[in-house]
C-alpha beads as a LAMMPS data file, in Angstrom:
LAMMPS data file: protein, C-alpha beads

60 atoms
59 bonds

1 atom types
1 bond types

-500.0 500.0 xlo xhi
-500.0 500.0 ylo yhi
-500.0 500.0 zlo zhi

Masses

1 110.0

Atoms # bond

1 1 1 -36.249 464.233 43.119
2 1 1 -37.818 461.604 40.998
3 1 1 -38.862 461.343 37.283
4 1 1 -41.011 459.083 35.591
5 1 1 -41.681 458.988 31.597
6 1 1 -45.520 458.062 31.690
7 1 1 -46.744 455.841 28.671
8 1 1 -48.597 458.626 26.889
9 1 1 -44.793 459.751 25.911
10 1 1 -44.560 460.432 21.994
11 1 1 -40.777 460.894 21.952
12 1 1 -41.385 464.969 20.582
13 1 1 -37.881 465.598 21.912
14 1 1 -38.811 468.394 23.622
15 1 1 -37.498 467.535 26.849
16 1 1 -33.979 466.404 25.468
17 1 1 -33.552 469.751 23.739
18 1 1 -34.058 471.071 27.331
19 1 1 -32.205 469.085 29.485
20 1 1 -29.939 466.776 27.387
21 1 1 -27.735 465.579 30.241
22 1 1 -30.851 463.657 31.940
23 1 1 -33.813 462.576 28.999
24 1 1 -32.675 460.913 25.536
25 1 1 -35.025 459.442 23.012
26 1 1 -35.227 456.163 22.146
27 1 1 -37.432 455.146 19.386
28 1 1 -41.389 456.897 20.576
29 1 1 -40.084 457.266 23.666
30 1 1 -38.033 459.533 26.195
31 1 1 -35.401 457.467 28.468
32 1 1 -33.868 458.872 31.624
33 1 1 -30.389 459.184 33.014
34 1 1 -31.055 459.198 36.391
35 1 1 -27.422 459.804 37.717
36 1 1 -27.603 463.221 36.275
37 1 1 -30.973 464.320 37.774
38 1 1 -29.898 465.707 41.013
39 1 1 -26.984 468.102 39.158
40 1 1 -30.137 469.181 36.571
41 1 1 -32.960 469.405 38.966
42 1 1 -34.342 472.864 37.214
43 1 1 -34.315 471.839 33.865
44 1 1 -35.965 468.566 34.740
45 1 1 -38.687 470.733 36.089
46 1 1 -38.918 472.954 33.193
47 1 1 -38.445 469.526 30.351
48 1 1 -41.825 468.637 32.801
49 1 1 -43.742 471.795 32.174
50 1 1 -42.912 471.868 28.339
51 1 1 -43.908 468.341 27.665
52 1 1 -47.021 468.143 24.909
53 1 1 -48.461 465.278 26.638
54 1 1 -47.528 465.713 30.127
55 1 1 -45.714 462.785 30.094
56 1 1 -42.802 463.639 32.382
57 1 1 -43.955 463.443 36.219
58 1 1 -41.978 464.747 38.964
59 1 1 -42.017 463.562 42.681
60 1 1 -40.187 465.255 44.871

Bonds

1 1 1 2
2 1 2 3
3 1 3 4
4 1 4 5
5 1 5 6
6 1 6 7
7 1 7 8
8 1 8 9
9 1 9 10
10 1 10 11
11 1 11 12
12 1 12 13
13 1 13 14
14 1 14 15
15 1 15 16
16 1 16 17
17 1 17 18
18 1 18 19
19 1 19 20
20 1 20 21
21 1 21 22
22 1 22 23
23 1 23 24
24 1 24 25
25 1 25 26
26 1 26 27
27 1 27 28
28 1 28 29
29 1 29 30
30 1 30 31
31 1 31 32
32 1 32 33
33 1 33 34
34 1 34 35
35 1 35 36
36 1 36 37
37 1 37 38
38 1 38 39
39 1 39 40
40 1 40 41
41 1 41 42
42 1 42 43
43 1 43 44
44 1 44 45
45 1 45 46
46 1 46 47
47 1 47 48
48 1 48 49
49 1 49 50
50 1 50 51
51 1 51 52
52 1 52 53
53 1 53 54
54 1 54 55
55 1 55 56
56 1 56 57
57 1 57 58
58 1 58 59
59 1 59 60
């Protein structure tokens, strides 16, 4: 699986309160740990669905 922060990110937070261990914010904008995807694959999924902006995109 692979995540991308797209550039109409806002930095809401919302997917760090969902899955912590993978998206922090910096500043206006979410960052990814992308050694912890694979172990948090469903919450990465879910951090996608809850995003205001639909700013999280997921490739599988």
């Amino acid at each position: 699986m692979k995540i991308l922060i797209l550039s109409c990110c806002i930095g809401c937070g919302a997917c760090s309160e969902i899955a912590e261990e993978v998206f922090d914010i910096h500043g206006n904008y979410a960052v990814i740990n992308e050694y912890n995807i694979d172990k948090h694959e469903e919450k990465c999924i879910d951090a996608a669905i809850i995003c205001p902006t639909s700013a999280i995109r997921v490739d599988f």
